[in-house]
N, C-alpha and C positions, 0 to 999 in steps of 0.2 A: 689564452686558454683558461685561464684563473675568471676571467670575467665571463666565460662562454658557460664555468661548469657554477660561477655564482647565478648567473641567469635562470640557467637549467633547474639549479635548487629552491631558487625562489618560486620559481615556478611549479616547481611540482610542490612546495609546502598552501600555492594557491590553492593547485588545485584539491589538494588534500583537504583544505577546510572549506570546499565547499560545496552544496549537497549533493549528494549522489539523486538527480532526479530520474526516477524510474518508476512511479508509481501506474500503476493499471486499474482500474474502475468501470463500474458497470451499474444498470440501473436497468430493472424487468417490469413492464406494467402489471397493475393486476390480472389484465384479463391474455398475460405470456407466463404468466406464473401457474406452476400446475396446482394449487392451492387457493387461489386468490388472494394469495398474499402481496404487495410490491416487494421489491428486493430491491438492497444495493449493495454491492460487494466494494471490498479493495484491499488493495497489495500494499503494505507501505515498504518500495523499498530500496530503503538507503538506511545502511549500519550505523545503527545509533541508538536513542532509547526507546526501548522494546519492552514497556511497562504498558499496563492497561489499569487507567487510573480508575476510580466512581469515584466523583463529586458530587456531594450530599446537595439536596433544597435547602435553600436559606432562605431566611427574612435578614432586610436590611433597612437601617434607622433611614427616615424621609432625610434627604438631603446629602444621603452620604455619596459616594463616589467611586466608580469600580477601576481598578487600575489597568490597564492594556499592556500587555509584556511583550519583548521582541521573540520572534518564532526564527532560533536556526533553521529552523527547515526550508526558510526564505533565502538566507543568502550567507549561509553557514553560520558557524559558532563565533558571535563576536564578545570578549571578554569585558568589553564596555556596559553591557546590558546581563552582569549577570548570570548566575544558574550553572551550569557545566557541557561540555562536549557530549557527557555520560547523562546528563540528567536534564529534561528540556525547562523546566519552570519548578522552583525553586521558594515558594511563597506558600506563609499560613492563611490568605484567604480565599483560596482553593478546597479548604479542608482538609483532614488528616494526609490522605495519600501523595498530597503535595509540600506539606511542611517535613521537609526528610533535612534531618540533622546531619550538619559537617560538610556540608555546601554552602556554595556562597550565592547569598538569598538574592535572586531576579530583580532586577532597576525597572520600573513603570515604563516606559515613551510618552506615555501621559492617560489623563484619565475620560472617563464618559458617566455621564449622571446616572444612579444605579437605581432597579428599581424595586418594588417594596418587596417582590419577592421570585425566588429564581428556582428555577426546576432542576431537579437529580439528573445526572447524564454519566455518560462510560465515555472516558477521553484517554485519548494516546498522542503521537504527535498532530493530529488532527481528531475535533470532535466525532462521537459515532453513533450513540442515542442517546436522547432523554426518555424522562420516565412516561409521555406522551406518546411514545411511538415516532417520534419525528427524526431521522433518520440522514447521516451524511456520508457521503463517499468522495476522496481525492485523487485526483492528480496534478503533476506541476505539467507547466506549458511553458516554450519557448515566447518572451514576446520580443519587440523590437526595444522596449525601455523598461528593465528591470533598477527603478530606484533604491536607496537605502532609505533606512527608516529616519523620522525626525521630529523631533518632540515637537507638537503643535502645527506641523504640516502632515506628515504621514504616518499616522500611527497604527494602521492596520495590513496584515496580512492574512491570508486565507485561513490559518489556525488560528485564532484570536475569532473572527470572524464567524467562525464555523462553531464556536463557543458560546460566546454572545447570544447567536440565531437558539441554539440548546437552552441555554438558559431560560430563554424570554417567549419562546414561539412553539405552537405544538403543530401548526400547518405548514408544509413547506411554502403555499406562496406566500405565505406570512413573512418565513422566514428569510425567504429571497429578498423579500422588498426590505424587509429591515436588513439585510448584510448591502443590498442597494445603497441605500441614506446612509449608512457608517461612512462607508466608503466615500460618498458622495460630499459628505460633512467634513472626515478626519484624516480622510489620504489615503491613500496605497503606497504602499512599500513591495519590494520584493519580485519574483519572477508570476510569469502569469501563470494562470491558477483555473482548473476546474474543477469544482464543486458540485457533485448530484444531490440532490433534496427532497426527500421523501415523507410521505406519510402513509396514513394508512388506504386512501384513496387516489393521488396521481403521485408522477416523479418531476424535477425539473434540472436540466442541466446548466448550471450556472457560471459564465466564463467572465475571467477579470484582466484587469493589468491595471501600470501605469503606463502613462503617454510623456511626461516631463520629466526630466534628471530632478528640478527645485520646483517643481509644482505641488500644490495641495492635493489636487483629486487625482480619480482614478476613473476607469472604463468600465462597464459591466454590459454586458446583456444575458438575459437567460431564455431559455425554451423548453417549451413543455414535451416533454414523453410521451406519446403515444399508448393507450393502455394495451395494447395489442403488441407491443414492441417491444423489442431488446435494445439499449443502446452500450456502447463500450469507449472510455477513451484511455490513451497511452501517450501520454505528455505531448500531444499537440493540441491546439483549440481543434474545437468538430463543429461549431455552430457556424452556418457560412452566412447565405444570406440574411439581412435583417429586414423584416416586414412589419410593417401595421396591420395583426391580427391577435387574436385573445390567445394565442399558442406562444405567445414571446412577450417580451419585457427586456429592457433595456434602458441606461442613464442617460437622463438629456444632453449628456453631451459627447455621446459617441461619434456624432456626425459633423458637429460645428470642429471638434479634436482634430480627426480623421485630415477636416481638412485646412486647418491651421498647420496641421504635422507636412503640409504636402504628400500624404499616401492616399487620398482618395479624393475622388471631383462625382458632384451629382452628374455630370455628362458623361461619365463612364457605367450609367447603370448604379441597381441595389448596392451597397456596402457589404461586401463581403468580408465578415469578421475574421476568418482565419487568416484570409489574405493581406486584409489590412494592420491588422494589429499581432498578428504572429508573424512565427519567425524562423519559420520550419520545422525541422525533426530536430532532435537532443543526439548532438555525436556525430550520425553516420544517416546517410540513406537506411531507408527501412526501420532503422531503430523504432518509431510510432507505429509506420502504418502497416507490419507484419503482424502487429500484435493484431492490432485493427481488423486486418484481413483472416488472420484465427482466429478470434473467437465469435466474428460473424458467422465464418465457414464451418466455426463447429454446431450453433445454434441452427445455422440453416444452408446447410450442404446442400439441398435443391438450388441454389443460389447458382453455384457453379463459380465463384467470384475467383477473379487471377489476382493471384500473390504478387502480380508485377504491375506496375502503374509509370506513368510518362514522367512524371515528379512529384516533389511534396506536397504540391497544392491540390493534388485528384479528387476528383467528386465520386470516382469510382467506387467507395466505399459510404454507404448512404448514411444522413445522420442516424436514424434508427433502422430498423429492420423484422420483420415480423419471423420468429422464430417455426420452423419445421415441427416441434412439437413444443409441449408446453412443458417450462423448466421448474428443475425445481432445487432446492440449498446444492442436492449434491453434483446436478450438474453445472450449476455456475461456479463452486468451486472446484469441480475438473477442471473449467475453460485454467483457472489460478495456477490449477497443477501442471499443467502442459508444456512440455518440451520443443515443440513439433512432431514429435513422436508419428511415425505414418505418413510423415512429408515428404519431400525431398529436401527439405532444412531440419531432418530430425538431428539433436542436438547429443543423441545417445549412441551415434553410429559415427564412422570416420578417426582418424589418428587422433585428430583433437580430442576424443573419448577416451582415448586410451583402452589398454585392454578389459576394462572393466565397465563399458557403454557408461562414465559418468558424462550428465552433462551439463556440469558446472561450468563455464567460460572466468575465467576473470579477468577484471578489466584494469585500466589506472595506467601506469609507467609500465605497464610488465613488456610494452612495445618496442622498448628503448632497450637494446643491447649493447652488450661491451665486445665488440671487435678482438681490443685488442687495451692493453693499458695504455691508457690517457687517450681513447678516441673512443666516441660513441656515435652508433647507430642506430635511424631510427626506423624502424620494418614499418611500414605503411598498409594500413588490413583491418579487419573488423569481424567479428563473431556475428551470429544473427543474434538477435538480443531478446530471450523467449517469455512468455507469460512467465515462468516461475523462474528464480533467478536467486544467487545464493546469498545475494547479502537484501535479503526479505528479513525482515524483523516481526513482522506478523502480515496476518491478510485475515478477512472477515466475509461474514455474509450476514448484513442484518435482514430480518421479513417487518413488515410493520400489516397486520390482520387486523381487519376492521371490527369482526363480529365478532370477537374478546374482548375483555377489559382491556384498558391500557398497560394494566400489571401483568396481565401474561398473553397483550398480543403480538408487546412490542418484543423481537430475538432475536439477541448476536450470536451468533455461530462464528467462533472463536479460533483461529489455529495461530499459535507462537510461530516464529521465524519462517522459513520457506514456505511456500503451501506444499510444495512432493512430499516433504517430510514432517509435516503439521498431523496436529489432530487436532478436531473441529470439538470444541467443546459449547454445550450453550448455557445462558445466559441472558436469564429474563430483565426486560426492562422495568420488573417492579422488583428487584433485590433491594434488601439492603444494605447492602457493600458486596463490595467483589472480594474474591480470594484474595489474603496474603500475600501467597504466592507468584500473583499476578500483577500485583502492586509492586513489587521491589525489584529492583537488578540493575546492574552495571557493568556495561560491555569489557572495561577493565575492571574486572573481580569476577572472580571462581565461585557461584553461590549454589550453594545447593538446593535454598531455598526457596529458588528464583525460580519459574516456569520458563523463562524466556531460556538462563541460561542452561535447562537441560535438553530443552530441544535442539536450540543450537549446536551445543555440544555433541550430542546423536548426527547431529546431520552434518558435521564437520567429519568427526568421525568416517561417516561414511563413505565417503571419497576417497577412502582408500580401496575398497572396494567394492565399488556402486553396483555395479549387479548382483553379488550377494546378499550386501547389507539391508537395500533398498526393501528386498523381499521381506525379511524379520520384520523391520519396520512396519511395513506393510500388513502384515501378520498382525501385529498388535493395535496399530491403528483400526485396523477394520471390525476388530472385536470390540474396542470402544465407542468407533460411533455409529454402528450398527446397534449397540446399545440404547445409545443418545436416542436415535431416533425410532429408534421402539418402544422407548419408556416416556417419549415426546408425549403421545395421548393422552396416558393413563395419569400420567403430573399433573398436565393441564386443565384436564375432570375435577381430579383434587383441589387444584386451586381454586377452580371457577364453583362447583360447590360452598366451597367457603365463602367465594367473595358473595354468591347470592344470599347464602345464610347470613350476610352483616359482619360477617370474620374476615375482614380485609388485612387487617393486624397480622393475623394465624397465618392467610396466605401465602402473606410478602416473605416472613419468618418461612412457610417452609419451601416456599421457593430460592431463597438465600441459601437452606440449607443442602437440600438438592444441587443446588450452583458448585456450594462450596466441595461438599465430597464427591460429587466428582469429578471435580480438578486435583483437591489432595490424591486419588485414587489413578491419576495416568500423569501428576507428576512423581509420584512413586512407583508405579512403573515404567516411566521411563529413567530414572535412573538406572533400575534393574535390569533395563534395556542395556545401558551404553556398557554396563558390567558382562552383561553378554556376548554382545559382539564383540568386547573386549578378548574373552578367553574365548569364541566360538575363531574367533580370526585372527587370533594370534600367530605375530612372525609370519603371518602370507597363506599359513593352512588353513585346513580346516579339521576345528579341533572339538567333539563331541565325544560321547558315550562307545560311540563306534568306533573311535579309535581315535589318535591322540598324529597330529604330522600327516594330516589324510593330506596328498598333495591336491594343491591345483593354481592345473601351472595356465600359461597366456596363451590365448587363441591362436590358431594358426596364420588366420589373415593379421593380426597384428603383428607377429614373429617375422611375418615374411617383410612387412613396409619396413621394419625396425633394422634389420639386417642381419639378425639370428642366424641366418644361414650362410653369412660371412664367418661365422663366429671361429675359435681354434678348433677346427678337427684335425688337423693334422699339422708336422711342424714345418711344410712350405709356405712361405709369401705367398698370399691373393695377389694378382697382377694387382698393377698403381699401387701397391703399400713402400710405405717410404721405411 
């Protein structure tokens, strides 16, 4: 027994530290964008650090050396490499927003020759613009050989990577082919990785891995977007077969790998990358390709596509897909906010809602019950696992617009922790610097100063009771970025006036300052939010102006599953009570 429940502990402290893969990502052509803008969205999410850095331009001396740091996000927090649980990269030559005192500073895996000078970007646990317009979105993928890292064999993972290409590149196939050669050069580390790559003219979907436990290299192929198309992934690869056409790119040695590895033989036909170098879905059936099947079905419901497929490997769900009308910020962050809501897997309806339609699921050990003392259970089952999801840390929607400067074509539209309960704030790619408050926070510590943790907070909050709260929320969210985007024009006039008159300077300044008071502006209220539903829903009522203990009590289909109607009315025994 003592060995059964040291097992059991060890193992759940594995799984504890390591990452919660659930990121969702998406990429819009220009000519599926209602604007002509490209788009790429993403979810990061798995509980962790929920800061949103800007890394300033630099020059740097000929000959110097840039260092390559280990990304938890790869294969959890390891204390060998550095940095914190709480804090992902821990180093002064990042710039200000990454030299944070009273950590312990980030260890290299090794370096790569730096070069004379590098471009301003907005980084989180994966890069997301530079001041270019050049544009990245994530998700992790299952592969078959997820390596550790190693000083002088594999020093990169998809975050490092996804940095590097910001720094040095303003075109995404630029930037693909140099995340190519890193990889190709310095190793891969870590689980397999999709990367979308944008600019202001195409997108390209970029998939990676390793193939060897102690090998140097890694695998890559990418493929181009469709301007006319939507594509979406959810931690599986999506790129299947690999062809010799100018719509794809790929390392030389995808095929020789493939079939050293024994998973694939030219006598079987094209090289099918998900099949061969993936490794299913994360979890459960469905966990990928539900998400997959939503937010196709939301862009293009003419489609008619079934939410049911034969297994993990279905082509049922195409790489891209041309959308029913043309999208735009606040639709592809619906697909982010989505429940299922309207399904028949809606997430808001059923016991597991409780009586309040929340539809938070949580996942981890909560499947393991205690029977009885000293025996454990373990209930075998699975939630559907939705676009928006509670332990989100942020999600975005960058546009990258060709026929603006690069100072105000490239915008992240912004929302802290969950997307249902996010506000989209934006955030030109010619600022300079991000908010304060966007830059600092620690999942353990209470900060008021921190955007991440009042969002958080608010949406924590709310679960207690999701169909009340959700509405306030909502309330106030909608008055903000129905703002944002009615004050979108009139900014952008301003700025671009300036930059033609030779005020490039005046611009950038007032577009930082516009950036910045509107973020102090809805993280000040939202404190005044969670103060609210504080006293509005206090003790279970509801409590306003109109009167103080207004009840409101639980639905009746939930009373009846619960067994409210067993309850004491009267003082004989229910037949079977012991």
């Amino acid at each position: 027994m003592k060995t059964f429940l040291l097992t059991f502990v060890v193992g759940a402290l594995l799984l504890a530290t390591y990452p919660a893969a659930a990121c969702t990502t998406t990429l819009t052509g220009k000519k599926a964008s209602a604007d002509g803008s490209v788009m790429v969205s993403h979810s990061d999410d798995g509980l962790g650090d929920g800061r949103l850095i800007y890394v300033p331009a630099m020059d740097h001396k000929k000959g110097s050396m840039r260092a390559v740091y280990y990304d938890g996000c790869s294969l959890g927090y390891k204390p060998e490499w550095g940095g914190s649980e709480t804090q992902r990269l821990v180093a002064k030559d990042r710039g200000p927003g990454y030299d944070t005192a009273g950590y312990t500073h980030s260890v290299p895996i090794g370096y790569i020759p730096q070069v004379k000078h590098t471009y301003a970007y907005f980084d989180a646990n994966y890069g997301i613009m530079n001041e270019h317009q050049l544009s990245i979105g994530e998700c992790t993928d299952k592969a078959k050989v997820e390596p550790e890292p190693a000083p002088g064999k594999r020093l990169f993972y998809s975050s490092e990577l996804s940095r590097v290409a910001l720094e040095r590149c303003t075109k995404a196939r630029e930037a693909v082919k140099l995340m190519g050669k890193l990889i190709d050069k310095y190793g891969y580390y870590g689980t397999g990785e999709t990367l979308l790559v944008a600019d202001t003219e195409e997108g390209w979907v970029m998939e990676m891995c390793g193939y060897e436990e102690d090998g140097t290299g890694g695998v890559w192929v990418a493929q181009r977007v469709p301007d006319d198309s939507f594509f979406v992934a959810a931690n599986q690869f999506r790129i299947r077969e690999i062809r010799d056409a100018r719509d794809m790119m790929h390392s030389k040695n995808v095929f020789s790998a493939a079939k050293e590895k024994g998973w694939w033989s030219p006598k079987n036909g094209p090289l099918d990358w998900t099949k061969t170098y993936g490794d299913g879905e994360y979890h459960h059936p469905y966990y990928s390709l539900r998400r997959v099947w939503r937010a196709q079905s939301l862009v293009a419901p003419s489609k008619k596509l079934s939410a049911w497929v034969k297994g993990p490997l279905t082509k049922e769900y195409p790489f891209a897909i041309k959308p029913d009308n043309k999208l735009s910020v606040e639709n592809i962050f619906t697909i982010h906010r989505d429940n299922y809501e309207g399904t028949e897997f809606d997430l808001t309806k059923g016991l597991a809602a409780g009586p309040f339609n929340d539809p938070n699921r949580f996942e981890g050990q909560a499947e393991s019950v205690s029977k009885k003392e000293g025996e454990l259970s373990v209930v075998k089952g699975a939630f559907e696992r939705p676009l928006n999801i509670y332990r989100c840390v942020y999600a975005y929607v960058n546009q990258s617009r060709k026929w603006l400067p690069d100072t105000i074509g490239g915008l992240t539209w912004y929302g802290p922790d969950r997307p249902a309960t996010a506000c989209l704030m934006p955030f030109y790619a010619g600022v300079n610097n991000l908010p304060a408050p966007l830059q600092q926070g620690d999942i353990l510590k209470f900060d008021r100063n921190s955007m991440w943790t009042a969002f958080n907070y608010v949406a924590n909050y709310a679960m207690l009771k999701y169909s009340f709260m959700i509405k306030d929320i909502h309330s106030v969210r909608d008055r903000f970025e129905a703002e944002a985007f009615g004050r979108q024009l009139g900014i952008e006039q301003t700025a671009l006036s300036l930059i033609k008159n030779k005020k490039k300077a005046e611009a950038k300044e007032m577009l930082t300052k516009y950036c910045d008071d509107n973020a102090q502006r809805v993280l000040n209220k939202w404190w005044k939010l969670s103060e609210h539903l504080y006293i509005k829903y206090n003790d279970g009522y509801l409590n306003t102006s109109a009167g103080i203990a207004q009840s409101v009590f639980y639905p009746a289909w939930w009373l009846k599953q619960v067994g409210y109607e067993k309850g004491p009315l009267t003082y004989a025994k229910h037949p079977g009570e012991h």
